[in-house]
C-alpha positions as CSV (number, residue, x, y, z in Angstrom):
1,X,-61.3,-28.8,91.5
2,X,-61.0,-31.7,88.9
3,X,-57.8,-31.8,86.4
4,X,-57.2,-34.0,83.7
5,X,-54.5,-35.4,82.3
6,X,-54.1,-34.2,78.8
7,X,-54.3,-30.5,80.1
8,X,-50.5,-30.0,78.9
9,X,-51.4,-31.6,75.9
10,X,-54.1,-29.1,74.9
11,X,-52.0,-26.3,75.5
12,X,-49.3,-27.4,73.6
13,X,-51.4,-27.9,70.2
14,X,-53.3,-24.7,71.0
15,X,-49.5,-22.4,71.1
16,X,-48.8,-24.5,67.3
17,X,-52.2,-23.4,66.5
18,X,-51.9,-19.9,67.2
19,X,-48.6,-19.8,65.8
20,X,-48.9,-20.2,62.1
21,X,-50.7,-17.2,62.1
22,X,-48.3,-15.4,64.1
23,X,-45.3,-16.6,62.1
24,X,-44.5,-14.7,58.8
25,X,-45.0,-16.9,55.6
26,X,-42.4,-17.7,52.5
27,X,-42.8,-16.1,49.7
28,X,-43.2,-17.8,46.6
29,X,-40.2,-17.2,44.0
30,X,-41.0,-19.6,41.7
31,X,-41.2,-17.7,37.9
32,X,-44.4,-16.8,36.2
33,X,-44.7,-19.1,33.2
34,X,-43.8,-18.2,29.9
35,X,-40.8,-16.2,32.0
36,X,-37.0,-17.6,30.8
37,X,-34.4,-18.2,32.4
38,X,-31.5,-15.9,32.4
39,X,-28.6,-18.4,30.3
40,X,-25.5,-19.2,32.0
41,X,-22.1,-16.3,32.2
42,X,-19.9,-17.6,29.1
43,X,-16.8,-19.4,30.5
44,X,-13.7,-18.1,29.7
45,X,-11.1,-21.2,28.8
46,X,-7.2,-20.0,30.1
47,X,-4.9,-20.5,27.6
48,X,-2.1,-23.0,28.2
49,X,0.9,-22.1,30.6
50,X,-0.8,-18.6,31.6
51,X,-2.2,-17.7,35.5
52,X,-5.9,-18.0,35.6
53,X,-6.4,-13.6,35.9
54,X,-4.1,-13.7,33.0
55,X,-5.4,-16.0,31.2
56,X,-9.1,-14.5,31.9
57,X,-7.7,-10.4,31.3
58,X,-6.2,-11.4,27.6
59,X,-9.4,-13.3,26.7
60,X,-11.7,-10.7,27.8
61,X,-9.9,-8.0,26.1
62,X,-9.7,-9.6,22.8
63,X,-13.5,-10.6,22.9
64,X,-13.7,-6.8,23.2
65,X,-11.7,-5.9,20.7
66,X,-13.1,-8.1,17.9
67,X,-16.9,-6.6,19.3
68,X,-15.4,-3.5,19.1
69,X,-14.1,-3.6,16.0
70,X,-16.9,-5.7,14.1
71,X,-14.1,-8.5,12.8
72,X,-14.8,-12.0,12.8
73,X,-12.2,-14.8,11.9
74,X,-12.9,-14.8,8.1
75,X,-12.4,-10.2,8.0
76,X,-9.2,-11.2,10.1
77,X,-8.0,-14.4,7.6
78,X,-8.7,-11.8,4.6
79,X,-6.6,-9.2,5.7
80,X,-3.5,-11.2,6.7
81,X,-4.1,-13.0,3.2
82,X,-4.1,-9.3,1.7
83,X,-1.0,-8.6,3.8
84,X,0.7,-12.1,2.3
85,X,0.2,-10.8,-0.9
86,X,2.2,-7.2,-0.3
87,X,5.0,-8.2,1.4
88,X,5.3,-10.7,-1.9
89,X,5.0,-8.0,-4.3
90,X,6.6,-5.4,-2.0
91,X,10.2,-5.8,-3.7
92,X,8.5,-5.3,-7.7
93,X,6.7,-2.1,-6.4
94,X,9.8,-0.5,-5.0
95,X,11.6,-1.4,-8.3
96,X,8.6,-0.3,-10.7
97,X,8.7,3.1,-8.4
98,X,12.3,4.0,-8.9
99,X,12.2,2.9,-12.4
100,X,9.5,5.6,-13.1
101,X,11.3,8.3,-10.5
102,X,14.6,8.0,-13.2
103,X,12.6,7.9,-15.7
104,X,10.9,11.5,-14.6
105,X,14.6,12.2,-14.4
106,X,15.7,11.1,-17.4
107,X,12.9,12.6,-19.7
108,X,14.2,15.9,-17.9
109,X,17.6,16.0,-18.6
110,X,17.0,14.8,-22.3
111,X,14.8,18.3,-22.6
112,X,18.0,20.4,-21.2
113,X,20.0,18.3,-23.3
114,X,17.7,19.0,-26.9
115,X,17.9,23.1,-25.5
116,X,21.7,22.7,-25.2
117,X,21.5,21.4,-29.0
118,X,20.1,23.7,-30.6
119,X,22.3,26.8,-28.4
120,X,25.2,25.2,-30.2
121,X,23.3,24.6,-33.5
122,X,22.7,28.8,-33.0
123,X,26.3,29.2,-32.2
124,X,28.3,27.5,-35.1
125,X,26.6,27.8,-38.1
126,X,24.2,25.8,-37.9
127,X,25.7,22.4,-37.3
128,X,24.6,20.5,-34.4
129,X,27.5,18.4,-32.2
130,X,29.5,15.8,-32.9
131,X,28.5,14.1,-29.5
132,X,26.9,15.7,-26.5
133,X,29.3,15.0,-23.5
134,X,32.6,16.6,-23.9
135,X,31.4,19.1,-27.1
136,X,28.6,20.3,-25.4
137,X,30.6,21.0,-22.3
138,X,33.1,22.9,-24.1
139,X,31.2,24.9,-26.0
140,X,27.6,25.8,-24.0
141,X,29.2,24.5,-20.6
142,X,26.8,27.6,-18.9
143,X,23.8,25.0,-19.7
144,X,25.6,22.0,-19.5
145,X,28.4,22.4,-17.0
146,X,28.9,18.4,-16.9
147,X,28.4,15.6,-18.7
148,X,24.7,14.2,-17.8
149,X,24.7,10.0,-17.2
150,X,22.0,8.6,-18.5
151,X,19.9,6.1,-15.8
152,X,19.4,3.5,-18.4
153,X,22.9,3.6,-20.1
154,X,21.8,4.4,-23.2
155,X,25.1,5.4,-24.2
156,X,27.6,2.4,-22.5
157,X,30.8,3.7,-24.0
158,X,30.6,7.0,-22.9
159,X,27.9,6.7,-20.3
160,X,25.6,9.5,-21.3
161,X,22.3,8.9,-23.2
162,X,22.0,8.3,-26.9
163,X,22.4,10.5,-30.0
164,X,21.6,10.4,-33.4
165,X,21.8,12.7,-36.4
166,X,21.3,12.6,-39.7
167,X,20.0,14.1,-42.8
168,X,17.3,14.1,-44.9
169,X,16.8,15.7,-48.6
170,X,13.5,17.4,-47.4
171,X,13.5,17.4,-44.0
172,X,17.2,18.8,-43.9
173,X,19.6,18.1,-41.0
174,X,17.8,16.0,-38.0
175,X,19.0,14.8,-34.9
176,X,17.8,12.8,-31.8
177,X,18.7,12.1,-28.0
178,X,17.3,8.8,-25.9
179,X,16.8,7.0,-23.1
180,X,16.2,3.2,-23.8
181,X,14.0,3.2,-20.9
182,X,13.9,0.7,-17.9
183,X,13.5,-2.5,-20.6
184,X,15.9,-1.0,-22.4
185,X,13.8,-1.2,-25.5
186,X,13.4,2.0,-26.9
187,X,15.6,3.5,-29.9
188,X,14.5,6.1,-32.4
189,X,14.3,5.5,-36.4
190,X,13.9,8.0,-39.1
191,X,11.0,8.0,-41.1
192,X,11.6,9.3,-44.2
193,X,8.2,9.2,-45.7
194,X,6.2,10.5,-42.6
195,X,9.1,13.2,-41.5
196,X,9.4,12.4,-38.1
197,X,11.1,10.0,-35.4
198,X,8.8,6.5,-34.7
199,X,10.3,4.2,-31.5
200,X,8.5,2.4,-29.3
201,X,8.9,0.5,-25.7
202,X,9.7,2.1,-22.0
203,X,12.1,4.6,-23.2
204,X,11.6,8.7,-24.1
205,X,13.3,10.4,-27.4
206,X,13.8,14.2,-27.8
207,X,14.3,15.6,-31.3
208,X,14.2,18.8,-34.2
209,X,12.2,16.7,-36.0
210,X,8.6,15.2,-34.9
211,X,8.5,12.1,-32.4
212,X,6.0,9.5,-32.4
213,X,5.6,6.6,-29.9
214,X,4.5,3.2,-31.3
């Protein structure tokens, strides 16, 4: 039987041949057009002199908390500009709020004071006190068992808030109490032709006769 030389030959191209059909083929991944690509993770930058998980756990967490909250840098510039402006005008709030606390005060004790008034004027013929600290005291001390100070000082000598009295040829006998108030501007004047008390400013006046604010 006759051989040739290229026998091996054969056989070898015809195993190839056979086994690109036997092998499994690649699929194709490449992307459908018109299909993006995902974009890129963000990259967190580490902020100087802090580990790398550090660094990456703070930055995270404030990214969430700004999403979370729905603040941006101008929402969080605003409110630490509102925040400048309270702590500057903290110390004129507190002071404007216990000037109007003594104030409530004041306007309360001048009522007791007027009530203890007119229990002496009942009491002695109807002649109102000299002063109302120490002849108040003495004579209705059940409503006035003390002396009451006035906030504003209305009164510097004796410390108590202020007192006029008068008289008037139609009105009759008249007398007032004050408080000059936080400005200490306030101190009552007879008018003869309306009748009554006029004053005006931060201060409260208590009276027999009628009291008007200017």
């Amino acid at each position: 039987m006759r051989t040739t030389a290229r026998s091996p030959f054969l056989m070898l191209g015809a195993l190839v041949f056979l086994g690109s059909f036997l092998m499994p083929r690649a699929r194709n991944t490449e992307l459908p057009r018109g299909v993006p690509l995902s974009p890129p993770p963000p990259v967190v930058q580490a902020p100087a002199g802090a580990t790398e998980p550090d660094a990456l756990s703070k930055s995270l967490s404030s990214t969430a908390r700004l999403e979370a909250n729905g603040d941006d840098v101008g929402a969080a510039a605003d409110k630490e500009k509102q925040l400048r402006v309270l702590t500057k005008n903290a110390p004129e709030m507190f002071k404007q709020v216990g000037e109007k606390g003594l104030l409530i005060r004041a306007e309360g004790e001048l009522r007791t004071l007027k009530s203890a008034v007119l229990a002496y004027w009942i009491r002695n013929g109807n002649k109102y006190p000299a002063d109302i600290h120490a002849t108040l005291v003495d004579t209705v001390g059940e409503m006035l068992p003390k002396p009451l100070t006035d906030p504003f000082d209305s009164d510097p000598v004796n410390h108590t808030y202020g007192y006029v009295l008068g008289s008037d040829p139609t009105f009759g006998d008249y007398f007032a109490i004050f408080t000059r108030g936080p400005a200490g501007d306030s101190t009552p004047e007879w008018d003869a032709a309306a009748q009554k008390f006029t004053f005006k400013g931060s201060g409260q006046v208590v009276s027999n006769a009628p009291v008007a604010r200017h």
